[in-house]
Structures are given as C-alpha cells and as structure tokens.
TIDO-60776 format. One record per residue (C-alpha): residue number from 0; chain; x, z, y. Coordinates in steps of 0.5 Angstrom, whole numbers, plus 500, padded with zeros to 3 digits. Last residue first. Layout:
REM TIDO-60776
n;chain;px;pz;py
NUM;A;X;Z;Y;
...
This chain:
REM TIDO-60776
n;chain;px;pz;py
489;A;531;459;530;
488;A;529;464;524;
487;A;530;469;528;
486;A;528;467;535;
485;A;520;467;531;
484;A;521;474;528;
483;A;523;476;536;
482;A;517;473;538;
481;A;513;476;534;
480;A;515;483;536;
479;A;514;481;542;
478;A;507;479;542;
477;A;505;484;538;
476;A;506;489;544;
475;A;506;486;550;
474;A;498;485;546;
473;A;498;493;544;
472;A;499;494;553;
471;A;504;498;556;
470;A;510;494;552;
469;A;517;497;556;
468;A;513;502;559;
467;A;510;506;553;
466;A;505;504;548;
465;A;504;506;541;
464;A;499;501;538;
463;A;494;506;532;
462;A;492;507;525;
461;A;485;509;523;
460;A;483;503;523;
459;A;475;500;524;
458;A;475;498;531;
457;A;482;494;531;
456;A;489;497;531;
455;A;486;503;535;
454;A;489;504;543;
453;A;483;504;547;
452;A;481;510;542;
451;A;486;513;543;
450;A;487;513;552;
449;A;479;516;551;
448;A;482;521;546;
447;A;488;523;552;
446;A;495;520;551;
445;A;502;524;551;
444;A;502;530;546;
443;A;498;527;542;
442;A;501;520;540;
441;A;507;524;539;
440;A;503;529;534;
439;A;502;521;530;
438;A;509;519;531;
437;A;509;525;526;
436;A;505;522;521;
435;A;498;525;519;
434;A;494;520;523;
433;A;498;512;522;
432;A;502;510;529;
431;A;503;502;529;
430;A;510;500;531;
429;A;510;492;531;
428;A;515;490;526;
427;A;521;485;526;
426;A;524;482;521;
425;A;530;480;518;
424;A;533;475;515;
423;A;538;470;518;
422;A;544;476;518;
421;A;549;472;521;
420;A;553;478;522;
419;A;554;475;531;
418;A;547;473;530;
417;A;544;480;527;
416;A;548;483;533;
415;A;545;480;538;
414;A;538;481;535;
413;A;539;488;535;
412;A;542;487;543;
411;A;535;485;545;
410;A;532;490;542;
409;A;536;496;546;
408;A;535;491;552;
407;A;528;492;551;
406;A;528;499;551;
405;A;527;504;545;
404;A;525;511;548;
403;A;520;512;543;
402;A;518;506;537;
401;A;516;500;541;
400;A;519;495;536;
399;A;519;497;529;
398;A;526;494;525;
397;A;526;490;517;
396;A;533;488;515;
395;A;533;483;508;
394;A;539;482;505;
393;A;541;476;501;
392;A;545;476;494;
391;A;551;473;493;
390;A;556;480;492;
389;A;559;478;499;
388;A;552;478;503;
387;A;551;485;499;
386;A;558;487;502;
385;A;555;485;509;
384;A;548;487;509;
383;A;551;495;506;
382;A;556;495;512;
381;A;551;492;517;
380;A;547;499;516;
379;A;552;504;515;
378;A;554;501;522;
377;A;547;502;525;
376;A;547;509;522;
375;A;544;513;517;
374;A;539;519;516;
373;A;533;517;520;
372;A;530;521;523;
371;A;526;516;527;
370;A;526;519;534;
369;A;533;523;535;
368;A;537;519;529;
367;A;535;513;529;
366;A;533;513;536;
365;A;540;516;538;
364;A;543;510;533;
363;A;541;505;536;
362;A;540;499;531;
361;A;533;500;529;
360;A;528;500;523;
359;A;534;499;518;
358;A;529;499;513;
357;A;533;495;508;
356;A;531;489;503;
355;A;535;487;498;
354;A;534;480;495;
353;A;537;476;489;
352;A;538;481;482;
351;A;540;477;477;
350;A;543;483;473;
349;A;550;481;475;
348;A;548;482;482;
347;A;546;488;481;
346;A;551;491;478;
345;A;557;489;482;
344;A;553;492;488;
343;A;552;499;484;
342;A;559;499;484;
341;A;560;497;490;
340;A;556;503;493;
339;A;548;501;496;
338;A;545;507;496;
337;A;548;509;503;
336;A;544;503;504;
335;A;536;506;503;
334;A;533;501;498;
333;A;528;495;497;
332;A;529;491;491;
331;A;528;484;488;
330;A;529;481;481;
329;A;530;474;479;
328;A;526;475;472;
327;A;530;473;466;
326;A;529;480;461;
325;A;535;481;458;
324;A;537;485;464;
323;A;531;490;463;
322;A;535;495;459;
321;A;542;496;461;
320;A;539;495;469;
319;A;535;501;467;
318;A;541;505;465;
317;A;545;504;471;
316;A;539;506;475;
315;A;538;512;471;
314;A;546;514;472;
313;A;545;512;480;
312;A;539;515;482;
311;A;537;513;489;
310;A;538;506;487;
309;A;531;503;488;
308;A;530;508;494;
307;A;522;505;498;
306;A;521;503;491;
305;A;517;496;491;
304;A;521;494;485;
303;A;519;486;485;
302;A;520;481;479;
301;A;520;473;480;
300;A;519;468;475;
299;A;516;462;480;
298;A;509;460;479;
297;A;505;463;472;
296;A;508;467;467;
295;A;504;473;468;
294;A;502;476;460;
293;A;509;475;457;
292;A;514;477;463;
291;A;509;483;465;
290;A;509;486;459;
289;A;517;486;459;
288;A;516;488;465;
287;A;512;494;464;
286;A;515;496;458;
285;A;523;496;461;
284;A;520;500;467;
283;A;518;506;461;
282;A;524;505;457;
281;A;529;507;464;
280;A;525;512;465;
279;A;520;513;471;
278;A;522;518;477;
277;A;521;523;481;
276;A;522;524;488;
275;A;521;530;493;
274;A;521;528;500;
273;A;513;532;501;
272;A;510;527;497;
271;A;504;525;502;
270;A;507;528;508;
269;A;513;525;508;
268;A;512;519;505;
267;A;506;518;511;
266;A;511;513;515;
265;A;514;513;523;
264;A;517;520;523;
263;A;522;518;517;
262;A;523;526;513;
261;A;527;521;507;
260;A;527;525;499;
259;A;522;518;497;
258;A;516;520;493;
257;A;513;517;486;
256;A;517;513;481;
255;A;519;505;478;
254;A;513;502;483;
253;A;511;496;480;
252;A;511;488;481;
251;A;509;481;478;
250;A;503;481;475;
249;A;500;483;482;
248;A;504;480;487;
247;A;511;484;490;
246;A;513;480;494;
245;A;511;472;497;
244;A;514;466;494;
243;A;508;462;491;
242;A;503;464;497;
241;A;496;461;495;
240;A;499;459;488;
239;A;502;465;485;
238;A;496;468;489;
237;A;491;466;486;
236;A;494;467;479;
235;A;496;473;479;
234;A;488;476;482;
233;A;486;472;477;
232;A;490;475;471;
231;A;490;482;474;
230;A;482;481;474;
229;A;482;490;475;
228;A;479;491;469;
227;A;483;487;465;
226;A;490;489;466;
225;A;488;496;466;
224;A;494;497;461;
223;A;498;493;467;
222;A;497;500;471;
221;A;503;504;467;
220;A;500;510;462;
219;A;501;517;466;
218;A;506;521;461;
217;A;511;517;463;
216;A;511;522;470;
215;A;514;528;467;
214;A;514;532;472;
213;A;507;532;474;
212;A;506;535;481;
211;A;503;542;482;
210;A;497;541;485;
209;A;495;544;491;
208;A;490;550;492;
207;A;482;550;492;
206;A;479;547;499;
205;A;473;548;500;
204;A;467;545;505;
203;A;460;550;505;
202;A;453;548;505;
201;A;452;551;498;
200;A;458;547;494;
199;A;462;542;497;
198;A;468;539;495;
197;A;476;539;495;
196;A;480;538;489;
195;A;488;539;488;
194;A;487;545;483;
193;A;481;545;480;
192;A;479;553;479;
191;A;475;553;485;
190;A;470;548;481;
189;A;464;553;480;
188;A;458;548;479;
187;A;460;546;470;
186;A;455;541;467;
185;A;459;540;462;
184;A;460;532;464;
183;A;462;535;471;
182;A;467;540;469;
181;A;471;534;464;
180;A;469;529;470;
179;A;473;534;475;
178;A;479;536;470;
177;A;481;528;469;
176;A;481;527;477;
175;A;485;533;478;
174;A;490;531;473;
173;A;490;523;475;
172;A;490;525;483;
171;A;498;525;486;
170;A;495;527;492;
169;A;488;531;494;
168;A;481;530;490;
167;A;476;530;495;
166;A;469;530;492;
165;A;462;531;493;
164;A;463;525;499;
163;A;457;523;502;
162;A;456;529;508;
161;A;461;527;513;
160;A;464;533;513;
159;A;467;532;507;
158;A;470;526;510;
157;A;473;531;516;
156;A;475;536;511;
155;A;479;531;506;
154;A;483;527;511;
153;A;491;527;509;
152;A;489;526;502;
151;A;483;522;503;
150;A;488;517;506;
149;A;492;517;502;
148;A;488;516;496;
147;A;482;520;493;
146;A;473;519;494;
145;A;468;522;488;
144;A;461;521;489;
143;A;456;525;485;
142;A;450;521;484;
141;A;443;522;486;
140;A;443;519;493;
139;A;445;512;489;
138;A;444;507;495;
137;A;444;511;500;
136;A;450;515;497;
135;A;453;509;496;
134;A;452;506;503;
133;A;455;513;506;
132;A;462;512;503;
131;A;460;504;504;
130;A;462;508;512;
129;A;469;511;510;
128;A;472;505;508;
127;A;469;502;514;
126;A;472;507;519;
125;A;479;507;514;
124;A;480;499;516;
123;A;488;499;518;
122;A;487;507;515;
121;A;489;504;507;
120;A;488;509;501;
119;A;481;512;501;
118;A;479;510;493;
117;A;472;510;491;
116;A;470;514;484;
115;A;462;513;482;
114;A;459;519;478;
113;A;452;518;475;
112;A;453;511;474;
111;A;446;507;476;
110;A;450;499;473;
109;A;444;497;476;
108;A;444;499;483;
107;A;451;499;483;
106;A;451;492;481;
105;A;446;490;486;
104;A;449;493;492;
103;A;456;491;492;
102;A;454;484;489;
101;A;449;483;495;
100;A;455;485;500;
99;A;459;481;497;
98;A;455;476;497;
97;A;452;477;505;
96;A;460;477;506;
95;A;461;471;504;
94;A;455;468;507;
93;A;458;470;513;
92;A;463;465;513;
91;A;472;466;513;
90;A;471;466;505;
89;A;470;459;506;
88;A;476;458;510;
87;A;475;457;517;
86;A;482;461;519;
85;A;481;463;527;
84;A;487;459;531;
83;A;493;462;533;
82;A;497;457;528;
81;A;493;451;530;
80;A;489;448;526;
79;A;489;443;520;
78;A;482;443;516;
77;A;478;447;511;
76;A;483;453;510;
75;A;485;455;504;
74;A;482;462;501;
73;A;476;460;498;
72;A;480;453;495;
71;A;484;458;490;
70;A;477;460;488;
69;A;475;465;483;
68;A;470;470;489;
67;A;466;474;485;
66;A;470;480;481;
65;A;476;479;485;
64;A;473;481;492;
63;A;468;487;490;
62;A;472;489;484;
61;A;467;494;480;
60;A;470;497;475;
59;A;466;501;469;
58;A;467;507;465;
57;A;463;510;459;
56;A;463;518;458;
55;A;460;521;452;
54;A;467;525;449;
53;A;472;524;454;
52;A;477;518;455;
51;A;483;521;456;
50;A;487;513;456;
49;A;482;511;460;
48;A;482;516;465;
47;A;489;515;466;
46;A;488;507;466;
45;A;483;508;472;
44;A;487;512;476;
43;A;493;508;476;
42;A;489;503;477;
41;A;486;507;483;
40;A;493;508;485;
39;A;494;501;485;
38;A;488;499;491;
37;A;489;492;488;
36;A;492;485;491;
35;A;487;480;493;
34;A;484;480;500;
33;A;489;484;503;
32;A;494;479;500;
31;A;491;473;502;
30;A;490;476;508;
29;A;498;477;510;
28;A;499;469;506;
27;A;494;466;512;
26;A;497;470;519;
25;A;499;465;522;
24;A;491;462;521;
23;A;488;468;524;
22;A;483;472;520;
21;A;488;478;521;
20;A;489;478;528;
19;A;483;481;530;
18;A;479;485;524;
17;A;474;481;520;
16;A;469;486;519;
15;A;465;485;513;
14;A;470;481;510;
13;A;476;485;511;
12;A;472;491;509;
11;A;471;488;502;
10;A;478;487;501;
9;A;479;494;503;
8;A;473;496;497;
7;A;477;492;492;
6;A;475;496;487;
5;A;470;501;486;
4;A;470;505;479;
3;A;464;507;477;
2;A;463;514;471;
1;A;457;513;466;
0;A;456;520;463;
C-alpha cells in the first residue's frame, strides 16, 4: 500500500490565491512564514506512522512549496517599494504558481498512492484547502483520500459532504490515523470500531465515537524525526536568512505538550482539546533541543516553546529547566501570568531565558472577564510584565482589538497605560472570529448569512472580521490595529 502525505498545501493556497493583504510589502516576514514553516501536525503524524510502519506500506511526502522553490531570492523582493505596496518577488508570479500547480499534479499522478493523507488545519484559506481536496480526487478517483487537523476536526460533516473526502480522522490523529491504514491494507469495509473517524460508506456519513486522549504523550515520536521528509533543513535555513530574528522557526522550536485548561471565546483550544492539558517530559524536551541545537545551527541561536501555558506545571517546568540549561539557546516562551510566580522568574531568567510573551488580549477587566473569559485581570497582567522586566527579561503583551463591547476609548487608554509601565513591546491584533469558536455563536446571533459573507477575512477563509460600532467595516478594523502597533513603537 502506498500511502502520500500532502505537505505544505496552505502554502500552495497562498500561491494560487494571493489573499489581500498578505502579498503586501509590510507584510513580507508574515508570508514567508505561511509560505515556509510546516503544517506540524502532519509531521507529527507522519513520524507516528513511520515509526509503526506496516507491513508492505510505503510512505511519501509531497511538500509543494519546499519541495520546488530553493531560493532565498524567490521570496525578496525585486525593487524598493513602499510598505502598502504588493510584493514583486518572484514567488508573487503566475509562473510560480502554474509550477506549483504542475508539481502537484504530476507528482500525484506518478507517485499513484493508493491513499493520500491531506491536512485541514488553517481556516485563513480553508475553501482552498478544501477545493485541492476535490482535485486529488479528480486526479487519483481511485484513491482513498484521507483529511485530519483542526479544522477537519471541527468540520468533518460538511467535508464529508462534499464527496472527495473518504475519511476524516478527528482530534489528536496518530491513533486513529494508524488503525485506519491497518483496516484498509486488510481490506476491511466496517470501520465503526475506529474510534475518532468519520467516513462514508453506502451513501451514508458516520460519525464513530471520540477517542480517548493518549496520556502518555512521549510515546508519539517528536516531529524532527521527519526532518528529512519535510526539507527542515531548507525550510531552517531560508527563513533564518529571510526573517533572522522571528519566533518559532522550524529547527528552532517545539510544542512541549498538547491542550490548554483556559475557556478563551476568541480561540479553538477549547473546543479542539476540551482544557485538558498533557505534557511532554522533561527528557523528551531535552531530546528535542539537543537534536535541534546540533542539526540547525544557521543564523542566531534562539529556541522558541510555543506553549499557550509554559510554566503551568511547576515541578515539571523546574525539572525541564535542569535539563535543557546546558543546552546555550536564548530561549523564548509564551505564558499565562499567574504562572509567572517569583520563584519561577528567578528560574528562567538564570536559564537563559529573554523573552515572555502573554496574552493579556485586553486591559478592561469586564471584557476579560465577560467576553473574553479570561481568568486574569489587567493588574495581574502588569504585575507579571513588571517583576519580568525586573528579572532582565522582556515581556511581550499581545491584545484583540474589536472584541465586543470594547470602545476605542478603552483602547486608547490600554496604550496609555503601556506608556506609563514602559512596556515597548506589545502587539495589537485584529479580532478574526474562527467557526467553532464562541465568538463565532456571537457572529450568529447578531449578523444574517448575507452580512457573513461580506465579512470573510478574504474569498478563501473560514475566518472572519467581527464588526460593531466602533469599526463598522474590516478596513476601520485593520487599520486601527496597525495604527496602534506603529504608535507603539513611536
């Protein structure tokens, strides 16, 4: 049984349809991370099934970004231009897409996998996504055709729907995905016994019962083991010279467990992971930066743990600081601030730790607490970015702006205060409304189908620009938000 992975096909939908504002100037580094950094949790997959490979099954992935496009100059820009101007790197051309598009094709058509395994992560392209879904079936119509991520996860009925998908293997996949190829390579037709899967048989859309999740989340082998496969090397490299300083680049960062205890109505967390958190050990962490260390060693030597709640665990986090100090990244974390006691201040900033990043989303306490959900307050937000300022390292507070029932002048007073705390970094994001969210109910409730749609990020995007009073229009929106991030740094 030959089994494709299709890599990189978010990157691909950047190319075919060049969402606004993405291919503007100003916004060079943010594409060439979409364009570049790997959908994780296909290789997290990946490495799962290659590590259990079955008896007669052969595996190949199909990166359609990194696989063809080698070049630092493919990405950078011809000649100067002004920020709000489109990009005219090379990658910006219709050739580039017409190759990727040929690459897509050909190798399929070659390569004839007999199942073909295509994440569904990311909704700011999601319609295209789910568009190739049909091409592979047009292409291979004898092929099983497998589809898994988040937004897979939370949409399996409609994409089943649709008639290209065979399989929709829901949540945490590596189990479910290994039972599937197990039951096809036999031949098997009855699937209900899979649990976590939806699939179509007889006409008719099933959807088996959850699975349970893998305590023991060590037993799933880290992604770098499919280094290879996934061109990290490449991929390391490009963007170590495109972007330099940027976070969390492949090669150069890792999620240390899986979930997050929080409830926040802006984000997926919740829904995917239902606030249950697990944790990889301290050894297991130690592995995965001591392999990154000695196989990425281009540009500057910084490590970035992409946990939404770093320091939840404090015993485990103290431990794992034992473990990794000896390896000389300057590290970076994201965290909740009532995790950021003084004593695990003092730890991290002996570990040579520089940066902590915290979602304070809003200085107004009622929407924190009312819209937002958040378990903190605006005073036990500035606590934690004082007494990190005061152990050498730097805080990094990001906000939403539009969320419901924040005014301008509650805004404008959250960069006052940011002033007055001589808080230099921080950053203010546009509040985009992803399906399956509890924002997404309010969406709902409060705007008609025809408003929705005038309402989407860009054509291809499952997520969307909340409106209201304040910013009546998704360009007010932006705009704001970029205007605040630009009076900051002034």
């Amino acid at each position: 049984m030959k089994v494709a992975v299709i890599g990189d096909s978010w990157g691909f939908g950047l190319l075919e349809t060049k969402p606004y504002p993405l291919w503007q100037r100003r916004f060079n580094a943010l594409r060439h991370k979409a364009l570049l950094v790997p959908d994780y949790g296909a290789m997290y997959i990946t490495a799962f099934i290659k590590k259990n490979t079955l008896p007669g099954m052969e595996l190949q992935v199909f990166n359609l970004v990194a696989d063809i496009f080698h070049e630092k100059r493919l990405f950078e820009d011809l000649r100067p231009g002004d920020g709000d101007e489109a990009s005219d790197c090379p990658l910006s051309s219709e050739e580039m897409a017409l190759k990727a598009r040929e690459y897509f094709t050909n190798s399929l058509k070659d390569y004839q996998p007999d199942v073909v395994l295509f994440p569904l992560s990311i909704y700011y392209v999601a319609l295209h996504a789910r568009k190739l879904l049909q091409d592979v079936k047009n292409i291979l119509p004898e092929c099983r055709l497998v589809t898994g991520g988040v937004y897979s996860t939370m949409h399996p009925q409609e994409i089943l729907e649709e008639g290209a998908v065979d399989y929709v293997v829901r949540g945490e996949g590596e189990w479910t995905l290994l039972e599937l190829l197990r039951a096809l390579g036999k031949g098997e037709r009855e699937l209900s016994h899979i649990d976590g899967l939806s699939w179509r048989a007889g006409g008719k859309i099933h959807h088996n019962r959850d699975r349970v999740r893998e305590n023991d989340i060590d037993r799933f082998p880290h992604i770098y083991t499919v280094s290879d496969e996934f061109k990290i090397h490449l991929r390391h490299r490009l963007l170590k010279e495109l972007i330099p300083f940027d976070d969390y680049i492949p090669g150069a960062g890792f999620l240390t467990s899986r979930g997050c205890p929080e409830q926040c109505t802006f984000c997926l967390d919740p829904a995917i992971w239902k606030r249950k958190t697990r944790f990889h050990s301290p050894e297991y962490v130690r592995e995965v930066v001591e392999y990154c260390w000695t196989n990425f060693p281009e540009g500057d030597r910084s490590f970035y743990f992409g946990d939404a709640t770093f320091a939840l665990n404090r015993r485990r986090l103290f431990r794992l600081l034992d473990l990794v100090e000896s390896v000389p990244y300057s590290y970076n974390i994201q965290t909740r601030a009532d995790s950021l006691t003084p004593s695990v201040l003092e730890r991290l900033s002996k570990g040579n730790f520089s940066t902590i990043a915290i979602g304070a989303e809003s200085f107004n306490d009622h929407v924190l607490r009312e819209v937002v959900k958040k378990r903190t307050s605006r005073e036990e937000i500035l606590r934690a970015a004082r007494s990190v300022k005061e152990h050498g390292m730097k805080p990094i507070l990001t906000f939403i702006v539009g969320l419901p029932g924040e005014k301008k002048e509650s805004i404008e007073n959250t960069l006052e205060i940011l002033k007055k705390e001589g808080i230099q970094d921080a950053v203010f994001f546009p509040l985009v409304v992803f399906r399956g969210t509890e924002l997404y109910q309010f969406l709902l409730r409060n705007f008609t189908p025809e408003e929705r749609e005038d309402l989407r990020l860009n054509p291809w995007s499952e997520e969307y620009c909340l409106v209201n009073e304040e910013f009546p229009t998704i360009s007010s929106l932006v705009e704001y938000a970029d205007q605040l991030n630009q009076r900051v740094k002034e």
